[in-house]
Each structure stands twice: as C-alpha cells, then as structure tokens.
N, C-alpha and C positions, 0 to 999 in steps of 0.2 A: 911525388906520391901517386898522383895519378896514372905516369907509366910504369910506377912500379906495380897500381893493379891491374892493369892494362894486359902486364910481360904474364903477373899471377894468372888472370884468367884464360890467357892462352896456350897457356902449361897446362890449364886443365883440360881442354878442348880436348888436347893433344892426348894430354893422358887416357882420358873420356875414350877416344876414337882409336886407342893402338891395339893391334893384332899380336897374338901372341902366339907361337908353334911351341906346339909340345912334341916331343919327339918319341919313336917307342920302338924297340927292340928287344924282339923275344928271347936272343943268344945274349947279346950283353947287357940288356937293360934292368934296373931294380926298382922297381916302385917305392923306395927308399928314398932313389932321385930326384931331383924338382921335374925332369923332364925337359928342362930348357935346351940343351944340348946333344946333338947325335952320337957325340961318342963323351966318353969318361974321361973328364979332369977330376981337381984335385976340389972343385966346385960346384962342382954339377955335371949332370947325367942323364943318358933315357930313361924312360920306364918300359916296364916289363911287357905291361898288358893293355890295350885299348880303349879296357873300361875306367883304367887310370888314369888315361891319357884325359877321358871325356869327363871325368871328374873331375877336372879340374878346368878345364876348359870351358867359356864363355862363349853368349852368341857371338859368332865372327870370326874368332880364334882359330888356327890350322891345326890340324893333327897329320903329321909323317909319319909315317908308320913303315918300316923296315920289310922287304914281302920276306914271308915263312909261315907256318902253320902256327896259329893259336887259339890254343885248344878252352875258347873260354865263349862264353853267350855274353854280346856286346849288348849295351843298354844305349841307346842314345834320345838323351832331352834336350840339347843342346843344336842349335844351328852351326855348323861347323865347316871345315872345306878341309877334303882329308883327299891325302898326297898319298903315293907311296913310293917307295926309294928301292933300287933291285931291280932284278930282270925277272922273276917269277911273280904269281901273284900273293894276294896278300890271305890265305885260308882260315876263315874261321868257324867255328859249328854252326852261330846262329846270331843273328843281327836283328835287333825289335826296335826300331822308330815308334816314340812315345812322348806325351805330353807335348806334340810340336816341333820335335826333333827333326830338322831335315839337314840334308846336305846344300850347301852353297856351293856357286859359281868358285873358281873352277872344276865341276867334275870330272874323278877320274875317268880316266880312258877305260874302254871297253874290254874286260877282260882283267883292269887291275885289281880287281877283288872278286873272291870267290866260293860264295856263300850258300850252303844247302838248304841253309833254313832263313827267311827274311820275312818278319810280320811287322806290318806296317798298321799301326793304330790312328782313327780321326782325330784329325789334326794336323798329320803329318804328309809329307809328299807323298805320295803312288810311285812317282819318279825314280826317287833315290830308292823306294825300296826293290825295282827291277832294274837299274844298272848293278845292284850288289848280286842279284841273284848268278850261279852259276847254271849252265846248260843242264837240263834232266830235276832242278830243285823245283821246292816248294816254297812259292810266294800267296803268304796267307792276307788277305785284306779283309779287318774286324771290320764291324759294322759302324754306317757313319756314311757321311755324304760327304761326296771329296771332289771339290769344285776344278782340281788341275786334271789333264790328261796321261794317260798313261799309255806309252808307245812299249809296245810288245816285241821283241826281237828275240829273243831266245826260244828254243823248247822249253817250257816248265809245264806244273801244276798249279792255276791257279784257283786258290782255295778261297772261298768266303766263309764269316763265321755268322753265328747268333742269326737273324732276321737277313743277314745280306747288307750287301753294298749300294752305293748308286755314286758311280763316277761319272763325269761329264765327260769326255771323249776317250773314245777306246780305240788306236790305232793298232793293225796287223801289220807290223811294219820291220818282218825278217825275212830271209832268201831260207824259202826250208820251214819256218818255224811251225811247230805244231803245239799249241798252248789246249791245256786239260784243263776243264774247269771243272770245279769241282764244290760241293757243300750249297750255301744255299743260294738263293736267287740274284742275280748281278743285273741293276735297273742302269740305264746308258739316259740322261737326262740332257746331253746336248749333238750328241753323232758317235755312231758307230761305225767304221771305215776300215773296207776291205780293201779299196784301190789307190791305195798305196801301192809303189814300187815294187819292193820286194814282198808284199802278200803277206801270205800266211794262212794259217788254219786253226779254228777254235773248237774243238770236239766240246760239244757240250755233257755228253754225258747221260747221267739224271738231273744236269739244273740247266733250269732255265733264262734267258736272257729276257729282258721285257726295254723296250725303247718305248720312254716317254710320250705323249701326246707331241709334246712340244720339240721332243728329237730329231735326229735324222739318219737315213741308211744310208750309208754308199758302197753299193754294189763292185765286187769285185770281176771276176769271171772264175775260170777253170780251177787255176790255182789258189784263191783264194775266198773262203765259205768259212759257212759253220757247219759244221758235222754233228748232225742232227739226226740220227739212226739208231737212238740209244732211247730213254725215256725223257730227254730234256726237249722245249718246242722255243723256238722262236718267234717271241711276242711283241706285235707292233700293232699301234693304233690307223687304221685304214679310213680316210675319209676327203673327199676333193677328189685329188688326182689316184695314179697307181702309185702304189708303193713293191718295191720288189723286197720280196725276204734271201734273201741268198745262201740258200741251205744244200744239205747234199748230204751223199754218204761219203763212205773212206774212196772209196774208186769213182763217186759221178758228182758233178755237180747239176745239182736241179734245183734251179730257185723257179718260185715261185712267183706272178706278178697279178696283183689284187686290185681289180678297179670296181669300186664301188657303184651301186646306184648312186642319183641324184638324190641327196636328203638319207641317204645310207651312211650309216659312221659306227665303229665298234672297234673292239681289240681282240686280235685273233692271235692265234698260236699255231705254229705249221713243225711241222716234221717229216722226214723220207725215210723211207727204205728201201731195200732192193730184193729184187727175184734172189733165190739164194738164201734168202733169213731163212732161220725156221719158223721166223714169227712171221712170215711172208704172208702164210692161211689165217684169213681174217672172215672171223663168223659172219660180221658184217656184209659181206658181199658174197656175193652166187657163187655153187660151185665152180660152175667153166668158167669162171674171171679168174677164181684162185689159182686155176689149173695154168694160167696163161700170163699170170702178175707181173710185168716186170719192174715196173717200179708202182710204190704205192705212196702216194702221202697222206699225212692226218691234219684236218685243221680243226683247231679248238679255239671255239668264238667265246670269250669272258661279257657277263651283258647281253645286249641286245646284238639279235643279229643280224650279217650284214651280206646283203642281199648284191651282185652286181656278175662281172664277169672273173675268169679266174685264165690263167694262162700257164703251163708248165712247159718249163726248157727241161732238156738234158746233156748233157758233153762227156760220155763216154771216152774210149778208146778206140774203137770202133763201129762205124754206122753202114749200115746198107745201101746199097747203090741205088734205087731208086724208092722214095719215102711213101711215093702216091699212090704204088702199087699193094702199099700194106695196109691191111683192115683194122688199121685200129680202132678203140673204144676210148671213150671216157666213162667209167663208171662213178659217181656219187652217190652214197648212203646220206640220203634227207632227212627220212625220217625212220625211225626202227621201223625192218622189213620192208622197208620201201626202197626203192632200187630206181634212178632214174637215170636213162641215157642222154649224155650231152652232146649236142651238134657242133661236131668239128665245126668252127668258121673256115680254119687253114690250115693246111699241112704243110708245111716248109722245109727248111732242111733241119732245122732240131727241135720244133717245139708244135704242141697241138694247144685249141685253144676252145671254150665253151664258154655259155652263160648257164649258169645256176641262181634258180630263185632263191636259195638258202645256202650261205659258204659255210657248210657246218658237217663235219663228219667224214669219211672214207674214200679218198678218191683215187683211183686206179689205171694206169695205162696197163692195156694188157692187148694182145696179138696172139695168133697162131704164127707169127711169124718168130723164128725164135730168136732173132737179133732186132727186133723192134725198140728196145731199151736198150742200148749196152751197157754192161755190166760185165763184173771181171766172177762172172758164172763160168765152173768148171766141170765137165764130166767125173773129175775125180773129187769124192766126197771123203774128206776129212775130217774128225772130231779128239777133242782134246778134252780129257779129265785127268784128275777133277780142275777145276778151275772155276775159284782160283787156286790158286798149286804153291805148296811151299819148299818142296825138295826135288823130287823126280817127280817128271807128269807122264803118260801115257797119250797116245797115238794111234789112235783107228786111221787107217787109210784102207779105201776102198776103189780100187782103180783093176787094170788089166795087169792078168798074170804076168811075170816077168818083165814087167816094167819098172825101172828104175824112179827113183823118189826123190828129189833134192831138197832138202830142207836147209831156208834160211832164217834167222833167227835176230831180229831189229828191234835195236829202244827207241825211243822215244824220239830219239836224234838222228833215227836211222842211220846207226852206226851198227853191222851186221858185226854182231859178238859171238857168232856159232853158222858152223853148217856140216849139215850131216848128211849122207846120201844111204839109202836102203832099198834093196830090192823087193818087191810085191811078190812076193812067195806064192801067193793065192790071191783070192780075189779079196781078201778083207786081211792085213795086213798090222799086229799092233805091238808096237815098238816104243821102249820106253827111253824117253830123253832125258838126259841130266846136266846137258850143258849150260845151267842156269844156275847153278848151284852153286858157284861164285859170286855170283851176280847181284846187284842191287834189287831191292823188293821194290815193285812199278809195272808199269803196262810196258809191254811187249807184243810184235807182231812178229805170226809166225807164217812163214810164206811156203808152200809145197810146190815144188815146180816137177811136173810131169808130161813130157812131150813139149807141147806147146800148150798143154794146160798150167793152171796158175790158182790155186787159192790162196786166199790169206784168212787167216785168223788171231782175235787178237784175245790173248789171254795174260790172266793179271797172276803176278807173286806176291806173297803174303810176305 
C-alpha cells in the first residue's frame, strides 16, 4: 500500500510539472482543434490563432507558432516560451503583455517575430516586450515600476503612458539604433548606459529622462547620446563627484560635466542646440552672442541650486586647426538681464571649461570664428511646409542660381526611401515633393546635398 502511494504521488509531481506545446497555424489550423499537434489527424490539430493558442495555455507551457501573417491583437497572461516554425517571421498587428504575462527562456531569436504594435503593462517584462517589437514600431510602456532591464537594439518609438515609467536599467545596445521617445516622463532608478558596444541613440523629443538620486550614468561618446535639441532635458541629480550628462544634437555630441561645490547637491536638467536652429536667437543673451551662437545649452535646476563648475565637450565633423588661436566666450544667463562672463580655465582640443556661482540658465559658446563649434551648418537654407505634412509637402531652397539640389529622403532606420535631384532656377527655389505618399506616417529626415553643402531636416507625416 505504501508503494502504491509512493508510485500515486509521484504521478502527480510529474503531472504537476509537465509542459504542454500548443501548436498554431494560420493556413491549416482551426481553433476547433485541441492544438496538441502540428498538423491534422484524425484527433487532433493546430489552432488558428495565437490568442487561442495562449488561452489555453499555462505558466510554462510552449506555444509554436507556424511564421505567416496574423492578422489578430495578441493578449498574453500567461508565462509561456513561444517557438516558431518556418523560415519567415511570425507578423501580427499588435502584442499587449498583461496581468504578468512574459515570455520564458528559451527566447526567440532576433527577428522571429514581427510586431508594430507591443504594449507592455506593470507586471510584465520590458524584455519580451522589445524582442517582439519590429524595426520603425511602437513600444508603448504603461505606467508602473519595472525592476528588470531593458536592452534597446532596434529603431523604434518608445512611448510612455499616464504619469510615466521608472525602469531600472536602460541599455543602448544597437549598431545604428535611433530609439524615439515619446509621451510622458521615463525615471531610470538603477543606470542608464550609453557605452555599450554597439551604442545607440535616444532622441528625447518633448519628454524627459530623469535618473534617480540613487542611479547611474554611463557615458557613451560620439556615437552614442541622447538627443536632446527638441523640448525634452536630461535630468540627473549632481552631488560629490562630477556627473557627465551625455547630450547632443542629431549631428554633435556635447555632454555636459557637472562638478558641484562642497555641500552643493540638486537635480538639474541640460539640453543642446545648435547654430542653425531658428530657435538658435535666445532673448536671454546679448545681441552679438546671438549673432555668433554656435552651440547653446539650457540647464534647468529642480530645488535648490547648485553652485560648482561646468565643462562642455563637443565632437563635430569638423574642427579647426589651431583651438588657442580662437576667441571664444562662455556666456551664462544667472540671473534675468544679467549676463556673466566665464573664465576659460582650458582650451584643449574639444572642450572649454568655467566656474559659475549659479548652474542655472543659458549658456552659449559662441566665436567670430565660424568653425568654432562644428556643426553640420550650411550656406544653403532650406525649409519645409507644412510640417507636419500628410500628402505632398513643399520645399523652399534658397542657395546659388543653377545649382543643382540632391534631395535624400531617410526613416527612422535610415533606410533612404526617395531621392530627388532639382535645379535652383533662381535664388529661392520651391518644389513640391510627393515621394512620401506611399509611406508610413513617422519621422523622417530630409537631407539637401548641394556642392559640398549639406542640411538636414527632420520632418513628421501624419
């Protein structure tokens, strides 16, 4: 008797612990089917659709899934480890991890699914919900505090909703990747890391990043920043040592390094721009600073402020042959109408450095030299309307008569989807474009090559 409940309870263990594969096929499979099987007997069957598959499916359970397009919004509450079978990927409209749902070991390989739309709800991994994402989609992350990391390798949109997120480590860790952030505020509560391998780049936008008291930076270089040129700043708490913000626009990176006084501590917010904006003319500072801006930044102190030294890099494309020979400034706006000159300590080969009694307000490199900053500043002045644009947009080009005009035309992934070439008939030139008009609705860069000039601009489809 005793081994016979011995044999019973180890049946159940067993039973307790088995894994189960549902299978699903969008050509032959019926949700009629139990699912147990990849192809059709006389007992069993796939099913049709993936939300079938996961409804029935337990924590731990596999789901196979046949690659082809299916055209359905996948729910997942369930922890599961999903396969796919085929040589394409697996397409669907739109993937929502919820109530706890994640993906288990083993996950697919990179590229086995390939999904526009992925929101990931508290609760659930970050993880699984950027391996499903496709190149150019939107990964929306609800609001909620999500103690895993999430490694960024793709282009996409990442969206926050309600009040914002707070993930604990944020890695840029793609060759190329250019991640859009988007909605509300994204708090980083353990590291935020640019120097990673293969880099990356996180245009911020309008929203802003804010790193924890207790977080950390790690500074990337050239290739990898946040893009910070728009109305979003980069928020970090500065107190002790220096802390570098690692900001920039689309063509320069300029971080920033913050050393506090002794007994100085607060949370600041930095952002750049470049000669070239039109938002370049800032009332805050003197006419001939405006006249000569080539890069400006803003710091915006939350609390009390904090008092110490301030240092700006830049890494162009281009620098001048000798640094020592050029007159540059530092200007800072301290206080309204007040205008204080800061004393280079050093001029080196890319960066100038001061102390300021208050890190608060407008600070400006600016020269009569006109490669003091480099920047991807063109003699040929282009604008585009309206924009954002939902069908044909128009094209001011203003350059030298009979010059030729090459227009290149890049998403997200800079994958160049158009080029156009026109000649400059006169000196203001306005041609209207449509090669967009197949295209997905999203940010686009428009690039004008003339001579050895070069603008970009980046304009959105509706």
């Amino acid at each position: 008797m005793k081994r016979f409940l011995l044999i019973f309870c180890s049946l159940l263990v067993v039973a307790a612990n088995a894994q189960t594969t549902y299978y699903v096929n969008g050509s032959t499979g019926s949700n009629s089917n139990d699912g147990l099987s990849a192809s059709v007997t006389s007992e069993s069957g796939p099913l049709q659709t993936i939300n079938a598959a996961l409804g029935l499916a337990t924590d731990g359970d596999f789901v196979s899934v046949q690659s082809g397009d299916y055209a359905e919004d996948v729910l997942q509450t369930v922890d599961v480890v999903l396969l796919k079978t085929g040589t394409e990927p697996v397409a669907v409209q739109s993937w929502t991890f919820s109530f706890g749902g994640n993906l288990l070991e083993p996950k697919p390989v990179s590229g086995a699914f390939n999904c526009e739309l992925v929101t990931v709800n508290s609760g659930s991994m970050l993880q699984d919900g950027e391996i499903l994402t496709a190149t150019g989609s939107n990964l929306v992350i609800a609001q909620g505090n999500y103690l895993d990391a999430l490694y960024l390798t793709k282009s996409i949109h990442l969206i926050l909703t309600d009040q914002g997120a707070q993930i604990a480590n944020l890695y840029l860790n793609g060759f190329g990747a250019e991640v859009y952030l988007e909605g509300s505020p994204l708090t980083i509560t353990q590291s935020i890391r640019f120097n990673q391998t293969a880099g990356g780049k996180i245009f911020l936008g309008n929203t802003n990043i804010l790193v924890s008291p207790s977080g950390s930076i790690y500074a990337g270089g050239s290739g990898s920043y946040a893009v910070a040129d728009g109305g979003g700043k980069f928020y970090s708490t500065v107190s002790g040592g220096s802390t570098v913000f690692p900001v920039g626009t689309v063509d320069t990176y300029a971080p920033v390094t913050i050393t506090p006084n002794s007994g100085s501590s607060g949370i600041l917010g930095v952002s750049v721009r470049p000669a070239g904006n039109p938002n370049s003319f800032n009332p805050d500072l003197p006419f001939n600073v405006n006249r000569n801006v080539k890069l400006e930044w803003t710091v915006t102190p939350t609390g009390t402020n904090v008092s110490g030294s301030i240092r700006f890099d830049y890494n162009g494309t281009a620098e001048p042959a000798d640094w020592n020979e050029i007159p540059e400034r530092i200007v800072a706006s301290a206080l309204v109408d007040t205008y204080t000159e800061g004393t280079n300590i050093e001029i080196g080969e890319s960066y100038s450095q001061a102390d300021f009694a208050l890190l608060s307000g407008v600070f400006a490199i600016y020269s009569n030299f006109p490669n003091s900053i480099p920047t991807a500043e063109s003699n040929l002045n282009a604008e585009i309307y309206p924009n954002p644009f939902s069908g044909n947009f128009q094209l001011s080009l203003n350059g030298n008569v009979n010059d030729e005009a090459s227009i290149e035309i890049m998403d997200i992934s800079g994958r160049i989807v158009a080029r156009e070439t026109y000649v400059l008939a006169n000196a203001n030139t306005v041609v209207s474009v449509n090669a967009l008009q197949n295209q997905n609705a999203g940010l686009y860069l428009i690039r004008i090559l003339s001579g050895k000039e070069v603008t970009t601009i980046r304009a959105i489809k509706n």
